[in-house]
C-alpha positions as CSV (number, residue, x, y, z in Angstrom):
1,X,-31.8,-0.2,50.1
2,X,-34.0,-2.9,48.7
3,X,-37.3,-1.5,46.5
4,X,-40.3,-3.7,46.9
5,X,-42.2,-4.8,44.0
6,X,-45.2,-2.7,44.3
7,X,-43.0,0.0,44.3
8,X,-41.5,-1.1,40.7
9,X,-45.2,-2.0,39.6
10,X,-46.0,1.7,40.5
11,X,-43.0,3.2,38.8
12,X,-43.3,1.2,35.6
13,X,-47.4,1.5,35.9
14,X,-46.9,5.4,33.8
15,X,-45.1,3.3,30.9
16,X,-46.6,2.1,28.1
17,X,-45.2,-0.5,25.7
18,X,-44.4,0.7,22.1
19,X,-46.3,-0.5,19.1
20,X,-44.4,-3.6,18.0
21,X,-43.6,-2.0,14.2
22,X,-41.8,1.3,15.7
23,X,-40.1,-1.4,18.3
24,X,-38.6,-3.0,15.6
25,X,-37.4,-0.2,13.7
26,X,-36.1,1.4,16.9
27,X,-34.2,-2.0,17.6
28,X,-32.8,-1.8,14.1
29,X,-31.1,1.8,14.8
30,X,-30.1,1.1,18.2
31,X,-27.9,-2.3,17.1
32,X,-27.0,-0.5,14.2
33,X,-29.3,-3.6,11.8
34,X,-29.0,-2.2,8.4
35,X,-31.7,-3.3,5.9
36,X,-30.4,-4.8,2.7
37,X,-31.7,-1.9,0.8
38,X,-29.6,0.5,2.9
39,X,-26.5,-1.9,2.5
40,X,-26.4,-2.1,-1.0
41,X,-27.0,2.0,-1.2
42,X,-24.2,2.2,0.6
43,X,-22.1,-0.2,-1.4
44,X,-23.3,1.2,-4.3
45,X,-22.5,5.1,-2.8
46,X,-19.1,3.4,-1.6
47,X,-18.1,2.1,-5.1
48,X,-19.0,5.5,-6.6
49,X,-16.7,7.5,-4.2
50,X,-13.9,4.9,-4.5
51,X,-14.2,5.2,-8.4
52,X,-13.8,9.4,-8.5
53,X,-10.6,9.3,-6.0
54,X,-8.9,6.5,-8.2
55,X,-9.6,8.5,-11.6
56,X,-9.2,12.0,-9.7
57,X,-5.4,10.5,-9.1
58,X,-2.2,11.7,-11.0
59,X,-1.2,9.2,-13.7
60,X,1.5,6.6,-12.7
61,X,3.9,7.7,-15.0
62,X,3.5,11.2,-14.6
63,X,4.5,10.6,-10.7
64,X,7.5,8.6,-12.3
65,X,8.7,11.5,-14.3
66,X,8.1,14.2,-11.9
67,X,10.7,12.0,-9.7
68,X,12.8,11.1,-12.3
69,X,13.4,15.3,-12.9
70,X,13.6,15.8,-9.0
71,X,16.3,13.4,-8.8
72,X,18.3,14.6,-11.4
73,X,17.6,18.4,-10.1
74,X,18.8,17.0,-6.8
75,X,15.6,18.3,-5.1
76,X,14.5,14.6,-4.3
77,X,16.2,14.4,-0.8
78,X,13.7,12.0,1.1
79,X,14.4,11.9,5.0
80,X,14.7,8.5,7.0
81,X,11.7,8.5,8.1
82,X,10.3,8.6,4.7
83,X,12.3,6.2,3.3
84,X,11.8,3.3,6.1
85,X,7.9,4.5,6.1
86,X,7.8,3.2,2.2
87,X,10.1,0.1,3.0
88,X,7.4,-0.9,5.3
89,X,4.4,-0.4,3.7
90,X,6.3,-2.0,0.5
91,X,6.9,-5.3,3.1
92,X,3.2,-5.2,4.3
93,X,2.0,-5.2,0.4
94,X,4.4,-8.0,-0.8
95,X,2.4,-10.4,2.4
96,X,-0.5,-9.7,1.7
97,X,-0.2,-10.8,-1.9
C-alpha cells in the first residue's frame, strides 16, 4: 500500500512543532543527557552512600576473630562452593592489581 504525500501532509497538518527550549529538554531525558549539575549531584549523592556502607561494615579484625573462634569451635565448616567462590574472586582481585 503506498500513501501519497498529500495524504502525509494532511496527517502531519494537526501537529505542531514544540517550542525549541522544551525540545531540548525533552531530547535531554529521552537520550538520557545529564546536565553537569545533575552529574556531580549524583557523584556527590554516590560518594555519600558509598561512605555509610564502608563505615556501617564490621571491623576487619573483628571478622578475623569471629573466625578464628569458629574454627577452633569447629563451627567454620565452609562448603566447596564457598571455598572455590573466594578462590576466584581472590584470582580476579590479584589481576586487577
Amino acid at each position: 500500500m503506498r500513501i501519497s504525500d498529500a495524504e502525509v501532509k494532511k496527517a502531519l497538518s494537526g501537529f505542531t512543532a514544540p517550542e525549541v527550549e522544551n525540545r531540548d529538554e525533552d531530547l535531554k531525558l529521552v537520550l538520557g543527557v545529564e546536565t553537569e549539575e545533575d552529574a556531580s549531584e549524583r557523584d556527590a549523592q554516590l560518594v555519600k552512600d558509598l561512605t555509610k556502607q564502608v563505615l556501617d561494615m564490621p571491623d576487619r579484625e573483628d571478622m578475623i576473630a569471629s573466625l578464628k573462634a569458629r574454627i577452633e569451635s569447629g563451627e567454620y565448616n565452609p562448603s566447596a562452593e564457598e571455598i572455590v567462590d573466594t578462590m576466584i574472586r581472590r584470582a580476579i582481585a590479584d589481576r586487577t592489581r
